[in-house]
N, CA, C and O atoms as CSV, one atom per row, in Angstrom:
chain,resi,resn,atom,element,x,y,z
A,1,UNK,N,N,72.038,62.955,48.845
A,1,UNK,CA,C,72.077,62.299,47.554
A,1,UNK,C,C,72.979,61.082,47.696
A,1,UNK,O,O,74.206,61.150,47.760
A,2,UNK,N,N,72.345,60.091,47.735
A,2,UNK,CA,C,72.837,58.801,47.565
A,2,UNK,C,C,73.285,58.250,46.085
A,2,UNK,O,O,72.416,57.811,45.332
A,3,UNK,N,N,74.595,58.283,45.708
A,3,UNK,CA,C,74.862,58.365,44.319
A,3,UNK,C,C,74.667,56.578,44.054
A,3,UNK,O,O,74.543,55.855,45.043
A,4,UNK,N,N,74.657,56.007,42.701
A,4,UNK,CA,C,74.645,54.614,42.504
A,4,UNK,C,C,75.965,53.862,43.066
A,4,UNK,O,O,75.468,52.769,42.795
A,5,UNK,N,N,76.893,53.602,43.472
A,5,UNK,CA,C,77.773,53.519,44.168
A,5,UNK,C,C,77.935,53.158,45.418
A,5,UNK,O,O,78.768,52.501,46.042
A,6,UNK,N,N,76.618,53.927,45.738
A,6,UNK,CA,C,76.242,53.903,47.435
A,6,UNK,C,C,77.579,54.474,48.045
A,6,UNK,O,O,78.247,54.056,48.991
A,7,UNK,N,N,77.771,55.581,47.199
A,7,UNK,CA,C,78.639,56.885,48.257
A,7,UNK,C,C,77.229,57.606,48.355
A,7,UNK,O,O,76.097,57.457,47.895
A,8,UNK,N,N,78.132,58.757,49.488
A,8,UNK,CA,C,77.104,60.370,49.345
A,8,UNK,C,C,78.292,61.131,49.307
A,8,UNK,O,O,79.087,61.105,50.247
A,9,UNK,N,N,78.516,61.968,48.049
A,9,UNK,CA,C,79.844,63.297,48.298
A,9,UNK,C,C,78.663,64.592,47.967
A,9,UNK,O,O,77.568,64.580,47.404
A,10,UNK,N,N,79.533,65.747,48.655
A,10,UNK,CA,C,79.283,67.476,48.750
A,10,UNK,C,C,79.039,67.119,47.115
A,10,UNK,O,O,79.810,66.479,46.400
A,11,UNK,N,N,77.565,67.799,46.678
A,11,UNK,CA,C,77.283,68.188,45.127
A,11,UNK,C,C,77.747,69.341,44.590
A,11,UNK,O,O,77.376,69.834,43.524
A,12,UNK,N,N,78.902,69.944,45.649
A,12,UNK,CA,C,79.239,70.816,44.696
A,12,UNK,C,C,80.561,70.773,43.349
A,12,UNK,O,O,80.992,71.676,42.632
A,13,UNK,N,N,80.821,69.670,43.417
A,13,UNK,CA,C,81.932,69.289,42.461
A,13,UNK,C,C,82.988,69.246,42.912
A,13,UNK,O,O,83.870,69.524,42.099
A,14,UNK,N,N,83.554,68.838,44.611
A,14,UNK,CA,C,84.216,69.203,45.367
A,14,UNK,C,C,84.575,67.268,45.140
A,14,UNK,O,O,85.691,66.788,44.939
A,15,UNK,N,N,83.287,66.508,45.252
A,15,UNK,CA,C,83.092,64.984,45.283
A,15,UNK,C,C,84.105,64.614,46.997
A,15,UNK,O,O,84.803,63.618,47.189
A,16,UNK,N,N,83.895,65.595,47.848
A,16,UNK,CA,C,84.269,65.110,49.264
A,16,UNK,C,C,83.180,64.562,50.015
A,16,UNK,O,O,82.075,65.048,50.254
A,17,UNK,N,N,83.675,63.487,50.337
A,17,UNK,CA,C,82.649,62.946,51.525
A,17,UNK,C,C,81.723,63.359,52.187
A,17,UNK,O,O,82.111,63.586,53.333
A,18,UNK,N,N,80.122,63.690,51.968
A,18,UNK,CA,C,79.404,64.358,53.398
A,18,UNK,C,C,78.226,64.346,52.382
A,18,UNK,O,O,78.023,63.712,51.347
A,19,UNK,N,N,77.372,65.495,53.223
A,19,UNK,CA,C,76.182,65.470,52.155
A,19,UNK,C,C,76.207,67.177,52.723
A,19,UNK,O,O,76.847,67.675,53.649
A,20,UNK,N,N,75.180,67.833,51.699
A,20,UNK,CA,C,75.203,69.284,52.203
A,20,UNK,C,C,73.701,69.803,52.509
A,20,UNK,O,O,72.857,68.917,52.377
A,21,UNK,N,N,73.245,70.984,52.865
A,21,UNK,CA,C,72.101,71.291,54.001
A,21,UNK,C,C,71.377,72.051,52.795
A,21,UNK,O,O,72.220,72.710,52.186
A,22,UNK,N,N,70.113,72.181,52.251
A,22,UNK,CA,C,69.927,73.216,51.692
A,22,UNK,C,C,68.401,73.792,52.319
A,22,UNK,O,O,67.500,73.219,52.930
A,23,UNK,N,N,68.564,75.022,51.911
A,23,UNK,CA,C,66.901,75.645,52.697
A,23,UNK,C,C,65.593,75.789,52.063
A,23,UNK,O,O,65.561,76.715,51.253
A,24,UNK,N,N,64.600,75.192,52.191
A,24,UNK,CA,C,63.581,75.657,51.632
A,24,UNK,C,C,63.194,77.106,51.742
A,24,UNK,O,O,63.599,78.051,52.420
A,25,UNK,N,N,61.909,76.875,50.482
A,25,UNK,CA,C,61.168,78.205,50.756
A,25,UNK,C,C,59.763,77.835,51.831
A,25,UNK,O,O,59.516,76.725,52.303
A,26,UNK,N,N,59.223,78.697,51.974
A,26,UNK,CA,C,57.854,78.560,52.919
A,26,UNK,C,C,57.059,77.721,52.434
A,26,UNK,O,O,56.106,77.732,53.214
A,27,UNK,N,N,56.902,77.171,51.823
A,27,UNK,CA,C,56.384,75.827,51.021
A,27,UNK,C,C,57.058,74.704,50.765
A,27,UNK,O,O,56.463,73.736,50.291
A,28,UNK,N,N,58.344,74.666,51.028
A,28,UNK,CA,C,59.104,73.740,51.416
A,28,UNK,C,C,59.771,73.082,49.881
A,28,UNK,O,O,60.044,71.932,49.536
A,29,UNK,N,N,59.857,74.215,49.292
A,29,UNK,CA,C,60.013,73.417,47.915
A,29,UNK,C,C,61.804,74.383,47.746
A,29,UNK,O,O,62.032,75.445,48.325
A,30,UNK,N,N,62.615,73.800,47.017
A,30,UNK,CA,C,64.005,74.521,46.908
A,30,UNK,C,C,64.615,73.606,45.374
A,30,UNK,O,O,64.285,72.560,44.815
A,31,UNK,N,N,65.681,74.704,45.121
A,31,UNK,CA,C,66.613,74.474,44.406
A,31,UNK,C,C,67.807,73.415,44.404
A,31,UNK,O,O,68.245,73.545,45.547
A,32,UNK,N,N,68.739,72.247,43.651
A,32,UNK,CA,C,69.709,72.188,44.124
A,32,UNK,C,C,70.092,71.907,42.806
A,32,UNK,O,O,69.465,71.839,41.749
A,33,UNK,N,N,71.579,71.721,43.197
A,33,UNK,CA,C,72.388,72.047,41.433
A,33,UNK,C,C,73.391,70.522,42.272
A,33,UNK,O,O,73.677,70.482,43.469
A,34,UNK,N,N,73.604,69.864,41.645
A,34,UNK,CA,C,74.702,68.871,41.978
A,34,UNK,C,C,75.357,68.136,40.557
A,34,UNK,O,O,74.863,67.537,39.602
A,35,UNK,N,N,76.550,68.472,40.910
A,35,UNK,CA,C,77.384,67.893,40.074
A,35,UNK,C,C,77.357,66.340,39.877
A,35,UNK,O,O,77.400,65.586,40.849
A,36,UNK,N,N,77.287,65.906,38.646
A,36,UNK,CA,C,77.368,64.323,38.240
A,36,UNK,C,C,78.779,64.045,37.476
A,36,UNK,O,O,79.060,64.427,36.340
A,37,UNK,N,N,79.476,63.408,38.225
A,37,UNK,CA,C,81.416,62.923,37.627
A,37,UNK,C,C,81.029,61.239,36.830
A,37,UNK,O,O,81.749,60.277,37.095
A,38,UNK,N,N,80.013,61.126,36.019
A,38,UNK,CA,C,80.078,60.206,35.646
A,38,UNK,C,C,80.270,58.368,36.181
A,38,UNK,O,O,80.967,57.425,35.807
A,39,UNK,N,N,79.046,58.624,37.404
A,39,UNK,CA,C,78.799,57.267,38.371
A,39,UNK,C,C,77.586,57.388,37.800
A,39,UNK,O,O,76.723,58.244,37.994
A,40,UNK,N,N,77.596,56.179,36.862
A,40,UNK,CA,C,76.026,56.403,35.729
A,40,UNK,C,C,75.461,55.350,36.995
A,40,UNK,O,O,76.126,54.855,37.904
A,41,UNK,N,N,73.960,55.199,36.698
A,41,UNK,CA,C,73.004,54.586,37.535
A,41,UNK,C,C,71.822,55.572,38.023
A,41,UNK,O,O,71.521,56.656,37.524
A,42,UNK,N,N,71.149,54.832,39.278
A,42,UNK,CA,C,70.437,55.323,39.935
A,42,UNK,C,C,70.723,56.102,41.222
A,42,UNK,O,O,71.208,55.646,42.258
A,43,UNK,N,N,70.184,57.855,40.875
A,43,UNK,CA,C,70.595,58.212,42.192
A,43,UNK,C,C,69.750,58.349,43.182
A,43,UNK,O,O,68.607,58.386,42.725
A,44,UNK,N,N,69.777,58.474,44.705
A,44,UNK,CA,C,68.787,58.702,45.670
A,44,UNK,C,C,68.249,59.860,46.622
A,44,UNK,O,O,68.441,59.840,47.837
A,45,UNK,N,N,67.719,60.635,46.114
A,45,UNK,CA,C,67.526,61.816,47.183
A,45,UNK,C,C,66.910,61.823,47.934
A,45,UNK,O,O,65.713,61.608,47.746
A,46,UNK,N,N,67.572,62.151,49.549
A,46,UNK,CA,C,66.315,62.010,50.119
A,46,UNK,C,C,66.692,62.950,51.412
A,46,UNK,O,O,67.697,62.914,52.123
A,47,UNK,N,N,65.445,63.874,51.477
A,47,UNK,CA,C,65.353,65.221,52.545
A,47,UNK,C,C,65.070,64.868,54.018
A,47,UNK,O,O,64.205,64.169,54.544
A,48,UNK,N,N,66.041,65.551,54.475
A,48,UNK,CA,C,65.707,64.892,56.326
A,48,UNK,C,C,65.661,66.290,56.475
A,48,UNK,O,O,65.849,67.204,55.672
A,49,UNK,N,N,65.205,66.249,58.349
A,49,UNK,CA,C,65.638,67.712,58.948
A,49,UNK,C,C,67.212,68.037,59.026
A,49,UNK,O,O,68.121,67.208,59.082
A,50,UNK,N,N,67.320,69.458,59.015
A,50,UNK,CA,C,68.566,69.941,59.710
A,50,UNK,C,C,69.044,70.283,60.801
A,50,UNK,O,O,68.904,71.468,61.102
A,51,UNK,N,N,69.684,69.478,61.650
A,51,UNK,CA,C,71.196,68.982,60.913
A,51,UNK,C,C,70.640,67.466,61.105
A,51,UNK,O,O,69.921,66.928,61.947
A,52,UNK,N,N,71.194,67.107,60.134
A,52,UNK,CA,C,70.900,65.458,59.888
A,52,UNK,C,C,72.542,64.740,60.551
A,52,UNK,O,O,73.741,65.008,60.625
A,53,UNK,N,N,71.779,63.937,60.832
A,53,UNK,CA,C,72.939,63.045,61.917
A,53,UNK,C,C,73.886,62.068,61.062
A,53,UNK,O,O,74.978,61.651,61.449
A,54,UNK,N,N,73.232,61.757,59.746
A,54,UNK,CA,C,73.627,61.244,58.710
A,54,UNK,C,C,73.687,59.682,58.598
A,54,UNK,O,O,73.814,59.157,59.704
A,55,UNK,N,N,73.631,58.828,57.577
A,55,UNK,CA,C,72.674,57.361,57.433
A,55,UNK,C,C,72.552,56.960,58.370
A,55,UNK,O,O,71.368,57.152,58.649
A,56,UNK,N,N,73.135,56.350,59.343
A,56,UNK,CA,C,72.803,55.735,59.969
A,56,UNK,C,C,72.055,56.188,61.757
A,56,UNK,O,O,71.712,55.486,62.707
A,57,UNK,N,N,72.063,57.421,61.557
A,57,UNK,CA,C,70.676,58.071,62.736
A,57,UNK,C,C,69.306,57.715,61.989
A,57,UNK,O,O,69.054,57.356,60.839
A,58,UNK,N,N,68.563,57.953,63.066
A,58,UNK,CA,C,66.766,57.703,63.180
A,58,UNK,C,C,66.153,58.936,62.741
A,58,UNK,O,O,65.014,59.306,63.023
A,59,UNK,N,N,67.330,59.778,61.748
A,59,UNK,CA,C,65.986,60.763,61.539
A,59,UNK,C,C,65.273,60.878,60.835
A,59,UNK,O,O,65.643,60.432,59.749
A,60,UNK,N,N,63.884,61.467,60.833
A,60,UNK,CA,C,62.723,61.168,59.664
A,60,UNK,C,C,63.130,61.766,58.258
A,60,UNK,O,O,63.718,62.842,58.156
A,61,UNK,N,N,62.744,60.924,57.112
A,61,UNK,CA,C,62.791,60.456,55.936
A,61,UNK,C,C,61.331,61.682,55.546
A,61,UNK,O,O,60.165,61.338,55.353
A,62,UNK,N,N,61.937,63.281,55.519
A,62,UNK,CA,C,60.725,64.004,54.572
A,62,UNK,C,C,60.221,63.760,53.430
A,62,UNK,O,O,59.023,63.786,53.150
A,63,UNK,N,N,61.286,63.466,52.589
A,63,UNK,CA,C,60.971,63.561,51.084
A,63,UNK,C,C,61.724,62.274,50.353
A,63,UNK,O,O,62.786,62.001,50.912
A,64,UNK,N,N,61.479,61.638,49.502
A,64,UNK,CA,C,62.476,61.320,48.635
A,64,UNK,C,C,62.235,61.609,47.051
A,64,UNK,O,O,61.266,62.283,46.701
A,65,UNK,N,N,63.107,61.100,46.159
A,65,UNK,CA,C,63.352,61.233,44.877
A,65,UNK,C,C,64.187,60.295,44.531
A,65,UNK,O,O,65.090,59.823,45.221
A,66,UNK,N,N,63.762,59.907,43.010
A,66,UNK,CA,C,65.094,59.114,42.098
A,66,UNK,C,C,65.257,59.479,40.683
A,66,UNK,O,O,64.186,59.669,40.108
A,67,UNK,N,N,66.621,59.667,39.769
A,67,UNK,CA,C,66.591,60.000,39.142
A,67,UNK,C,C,67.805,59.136,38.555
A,67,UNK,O,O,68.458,58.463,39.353
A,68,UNK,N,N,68.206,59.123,36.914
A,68,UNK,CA,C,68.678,57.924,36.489
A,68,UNK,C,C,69.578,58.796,35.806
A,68,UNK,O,O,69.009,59.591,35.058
A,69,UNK,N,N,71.338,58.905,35.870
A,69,UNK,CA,C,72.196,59.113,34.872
A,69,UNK,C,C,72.084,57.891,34.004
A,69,UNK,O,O,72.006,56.836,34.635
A,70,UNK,N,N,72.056,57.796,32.569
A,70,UNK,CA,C,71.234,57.127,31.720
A,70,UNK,C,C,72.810,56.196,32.009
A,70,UNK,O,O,73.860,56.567,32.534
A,71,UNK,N,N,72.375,54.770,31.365
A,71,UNK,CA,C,73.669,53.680,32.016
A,71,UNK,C,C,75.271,53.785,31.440
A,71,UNK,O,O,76.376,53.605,31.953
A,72,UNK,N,N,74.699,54.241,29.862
A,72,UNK,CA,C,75.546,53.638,28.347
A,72,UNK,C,C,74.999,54.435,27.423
A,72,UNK,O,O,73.845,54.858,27.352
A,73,UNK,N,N,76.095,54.640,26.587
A,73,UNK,CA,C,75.474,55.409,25.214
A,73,UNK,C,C,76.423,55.211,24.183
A,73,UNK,O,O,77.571,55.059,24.602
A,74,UNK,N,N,76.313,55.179,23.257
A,74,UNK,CA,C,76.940,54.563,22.287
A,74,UNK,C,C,77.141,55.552,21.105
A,74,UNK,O,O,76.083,55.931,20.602
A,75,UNK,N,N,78.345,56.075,20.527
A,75,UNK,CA,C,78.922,57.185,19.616
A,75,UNK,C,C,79.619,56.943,18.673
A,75,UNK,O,O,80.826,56.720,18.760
A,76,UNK,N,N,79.042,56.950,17.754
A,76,UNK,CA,C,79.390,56.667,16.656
A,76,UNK,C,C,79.987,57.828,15.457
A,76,UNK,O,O,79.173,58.686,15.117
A,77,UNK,N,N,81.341,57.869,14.836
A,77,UNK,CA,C,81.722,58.859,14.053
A,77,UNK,C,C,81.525,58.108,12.544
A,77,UNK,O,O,81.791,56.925,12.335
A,78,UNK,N,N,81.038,58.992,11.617
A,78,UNK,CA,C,81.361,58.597,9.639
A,78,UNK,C,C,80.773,57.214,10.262
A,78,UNK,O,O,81.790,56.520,10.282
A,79,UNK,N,N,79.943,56.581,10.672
A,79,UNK,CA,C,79.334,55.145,10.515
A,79,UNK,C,C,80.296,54.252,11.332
A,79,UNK,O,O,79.884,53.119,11.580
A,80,UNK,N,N,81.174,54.503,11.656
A,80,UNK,CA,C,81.693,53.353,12.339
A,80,UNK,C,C,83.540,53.708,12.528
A,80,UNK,O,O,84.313,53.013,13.187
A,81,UNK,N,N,83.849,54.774,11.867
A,81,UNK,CA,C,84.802,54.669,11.549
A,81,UNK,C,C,85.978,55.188,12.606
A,81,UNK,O,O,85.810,56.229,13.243
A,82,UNK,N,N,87.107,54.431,12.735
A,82,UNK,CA,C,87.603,54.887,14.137
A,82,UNK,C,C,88.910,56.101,13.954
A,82,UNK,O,O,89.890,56.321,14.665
A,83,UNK,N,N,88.432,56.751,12.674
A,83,UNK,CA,C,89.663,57.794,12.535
A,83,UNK,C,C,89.266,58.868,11.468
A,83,UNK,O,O,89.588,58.244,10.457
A,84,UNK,N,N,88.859,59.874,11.087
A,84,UNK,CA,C,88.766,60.170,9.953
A,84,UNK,C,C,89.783,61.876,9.798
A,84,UNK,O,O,90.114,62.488,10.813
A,85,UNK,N,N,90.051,62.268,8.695
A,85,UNK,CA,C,90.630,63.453,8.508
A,85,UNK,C,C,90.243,64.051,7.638
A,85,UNK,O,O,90.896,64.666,6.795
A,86,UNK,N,N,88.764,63.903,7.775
A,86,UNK,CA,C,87.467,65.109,6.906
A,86,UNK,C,C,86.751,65.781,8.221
A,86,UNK,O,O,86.429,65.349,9.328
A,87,UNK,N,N,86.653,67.141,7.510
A,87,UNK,CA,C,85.848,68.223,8.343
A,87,UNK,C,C,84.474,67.379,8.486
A,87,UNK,O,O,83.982,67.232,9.605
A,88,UNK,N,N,83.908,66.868,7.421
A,88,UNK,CA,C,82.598,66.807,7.380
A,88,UNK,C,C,82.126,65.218,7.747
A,88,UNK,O,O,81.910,64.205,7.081
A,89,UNK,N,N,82.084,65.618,9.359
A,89,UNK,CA,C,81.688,64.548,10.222
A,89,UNK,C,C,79.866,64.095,10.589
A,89,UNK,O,O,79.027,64.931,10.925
A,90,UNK,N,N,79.652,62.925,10.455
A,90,UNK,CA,C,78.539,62.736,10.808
A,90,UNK,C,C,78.331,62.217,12.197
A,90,UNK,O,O,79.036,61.207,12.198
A,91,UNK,N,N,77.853,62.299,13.220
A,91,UNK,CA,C,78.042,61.470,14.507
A,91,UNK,C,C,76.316,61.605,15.127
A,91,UNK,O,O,75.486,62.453,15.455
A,92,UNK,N,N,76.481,60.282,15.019
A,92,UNK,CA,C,75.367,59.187,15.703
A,92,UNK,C,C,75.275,58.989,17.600
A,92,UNK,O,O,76.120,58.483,18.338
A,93,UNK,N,N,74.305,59.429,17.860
A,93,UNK,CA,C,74.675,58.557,19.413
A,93,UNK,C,C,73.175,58.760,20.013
A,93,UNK,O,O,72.272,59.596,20.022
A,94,UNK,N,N,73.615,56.922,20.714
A,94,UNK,CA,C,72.430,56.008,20.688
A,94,UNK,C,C,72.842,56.177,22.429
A,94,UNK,O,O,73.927,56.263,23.003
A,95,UNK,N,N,71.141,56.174,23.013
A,95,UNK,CA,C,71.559,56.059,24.741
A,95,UNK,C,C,70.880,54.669,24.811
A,95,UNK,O,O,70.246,54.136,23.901
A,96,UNK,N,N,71.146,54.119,26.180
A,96,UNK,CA,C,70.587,52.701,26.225
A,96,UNK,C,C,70.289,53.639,27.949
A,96,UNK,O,O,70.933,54.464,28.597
A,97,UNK,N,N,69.189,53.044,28.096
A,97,UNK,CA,C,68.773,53.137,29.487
A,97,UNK,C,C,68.228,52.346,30.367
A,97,UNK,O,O,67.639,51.366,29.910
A,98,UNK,N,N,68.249,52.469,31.362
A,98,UNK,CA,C,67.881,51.272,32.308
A,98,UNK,C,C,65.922,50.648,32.312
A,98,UNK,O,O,65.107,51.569,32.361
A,99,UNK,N,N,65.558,49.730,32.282
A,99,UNK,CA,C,64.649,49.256,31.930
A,99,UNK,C,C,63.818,50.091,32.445
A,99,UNK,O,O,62.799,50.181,31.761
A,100,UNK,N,N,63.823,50.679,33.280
A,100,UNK,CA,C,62.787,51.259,34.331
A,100,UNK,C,C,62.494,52.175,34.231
A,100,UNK,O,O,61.580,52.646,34.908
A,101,UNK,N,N,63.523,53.211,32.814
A,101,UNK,CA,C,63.606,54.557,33.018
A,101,UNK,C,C,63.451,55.005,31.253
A,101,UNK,O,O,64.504,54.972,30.617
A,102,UNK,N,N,62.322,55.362,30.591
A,102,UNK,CA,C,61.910,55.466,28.840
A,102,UNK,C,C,62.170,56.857,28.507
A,102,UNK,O,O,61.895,57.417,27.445
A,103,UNK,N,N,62.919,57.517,29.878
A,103,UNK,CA,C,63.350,59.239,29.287
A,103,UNK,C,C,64.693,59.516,28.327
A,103,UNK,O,O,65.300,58.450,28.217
A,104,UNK,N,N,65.279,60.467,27.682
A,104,UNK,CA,C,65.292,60.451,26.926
A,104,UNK,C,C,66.559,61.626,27.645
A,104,UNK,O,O,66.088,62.613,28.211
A,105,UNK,N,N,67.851,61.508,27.609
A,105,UNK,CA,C,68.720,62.838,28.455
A,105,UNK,C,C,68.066,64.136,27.726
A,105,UNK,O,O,67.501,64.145,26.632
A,106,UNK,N,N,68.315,65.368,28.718
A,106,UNK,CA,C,67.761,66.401,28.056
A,106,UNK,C,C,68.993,67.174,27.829
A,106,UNK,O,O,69.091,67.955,26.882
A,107,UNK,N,N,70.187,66.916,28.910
A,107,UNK,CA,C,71.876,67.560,28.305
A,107,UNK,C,C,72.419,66.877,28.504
A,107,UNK,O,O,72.535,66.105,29.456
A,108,UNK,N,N,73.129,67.100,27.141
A,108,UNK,CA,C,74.706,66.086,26.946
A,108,UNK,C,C,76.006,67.108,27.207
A,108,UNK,O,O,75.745,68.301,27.049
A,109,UNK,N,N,77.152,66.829,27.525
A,109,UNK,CA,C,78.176,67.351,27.330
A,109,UNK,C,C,79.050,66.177,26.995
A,109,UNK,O,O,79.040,65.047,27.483
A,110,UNK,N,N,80.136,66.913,25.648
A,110,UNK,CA,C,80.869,66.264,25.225
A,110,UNK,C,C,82.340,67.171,25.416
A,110,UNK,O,O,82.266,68.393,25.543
A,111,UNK,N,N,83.859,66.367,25.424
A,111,UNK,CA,C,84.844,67.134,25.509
A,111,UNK,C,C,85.921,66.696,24.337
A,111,UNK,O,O,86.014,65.503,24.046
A,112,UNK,N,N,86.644,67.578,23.743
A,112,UNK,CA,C,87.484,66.913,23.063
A,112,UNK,C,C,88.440,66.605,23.715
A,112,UNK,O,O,89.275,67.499,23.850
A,113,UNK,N,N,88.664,65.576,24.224
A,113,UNK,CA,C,89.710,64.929,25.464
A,113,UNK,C,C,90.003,64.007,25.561
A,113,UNK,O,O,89.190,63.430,26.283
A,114,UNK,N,N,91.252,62.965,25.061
A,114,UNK,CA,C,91.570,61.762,24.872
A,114,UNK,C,C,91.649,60.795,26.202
A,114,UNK,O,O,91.869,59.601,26.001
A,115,UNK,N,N,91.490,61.230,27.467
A,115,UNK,CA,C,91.476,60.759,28.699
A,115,UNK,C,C,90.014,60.180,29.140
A,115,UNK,O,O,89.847,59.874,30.321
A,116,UNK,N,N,89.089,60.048,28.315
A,116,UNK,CA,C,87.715,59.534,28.372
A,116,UNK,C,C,87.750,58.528,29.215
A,116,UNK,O,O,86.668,58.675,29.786
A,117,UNK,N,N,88.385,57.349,29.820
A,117,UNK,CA,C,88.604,56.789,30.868
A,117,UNK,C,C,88.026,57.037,32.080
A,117,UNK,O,O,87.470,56.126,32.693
A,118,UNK,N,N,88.101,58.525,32.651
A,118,UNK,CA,C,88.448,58.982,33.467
A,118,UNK,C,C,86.450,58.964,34.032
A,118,UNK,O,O,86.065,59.148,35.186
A,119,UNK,N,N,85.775,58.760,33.122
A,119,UNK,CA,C,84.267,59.083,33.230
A,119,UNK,C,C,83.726,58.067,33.101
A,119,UNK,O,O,82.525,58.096,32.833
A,120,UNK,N,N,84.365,56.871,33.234
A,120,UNK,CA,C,83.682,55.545,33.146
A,120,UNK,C,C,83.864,54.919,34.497
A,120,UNK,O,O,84.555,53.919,34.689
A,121,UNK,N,N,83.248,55.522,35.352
A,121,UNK,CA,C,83.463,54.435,36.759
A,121,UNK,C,C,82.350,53.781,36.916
A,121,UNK,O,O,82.240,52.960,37.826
């Protein structure tokens, strides 16, 4: 997984340097779960044999894939308002996505966490 960044880290939420091995079934089709730390863009998957020598070896290119953490999204509380101290909140949120990509996220996670910074790289 080639993240937008043009790193590759372990998908297991570890975000260390490497890429990791996974096994098909007899049809060559498998599972993978990889963590996204908020490097919005385009990511790149792409299946070699095992053990892969890693980018820059000659080994064959099985499979690929792309898939889009959406770019920007936009959250809006009470219409605009940047503070409120009523229970009864309304909240708006608008995604903007990359021209190329008319899907629509299927999960959001939100945190109550004033360090939001931390997810904007």
């Amino acid at each position: 997984m080639t993240r937008p960044n043009g790193s590759i880290v372990k998908g297991d939420g570890s975000f260390d340097a490497g890429w990791d091995t996974v096994t098909t079934d007899e049809q060559g089709g498998f599972t993978y779960y990889y963590q996204l730390n908020g490097v919005l863009g385009e990511y790149v998957i792409e299946v070699y044999p095992s053990p892969w020598e890693g980018p820059e070896s000659d080994d064959e290119l099985l499979a690929t894939a792309v898939f889009s953490d959406h770019t920007s999204m936009t959250l809006r509380i009470n219409n605009g308002a940047s503070t409120t101290g009523s229970l009864d909140v309304t909240l708006r949120i608008t995604w903007l996505t990359p021209w190329w990509d008319d899907s629509d996220p299927t999960q959001v996670r939100f945190a109550n966490d004033l360090t939001t910074q931390q997810y904007l790289q």
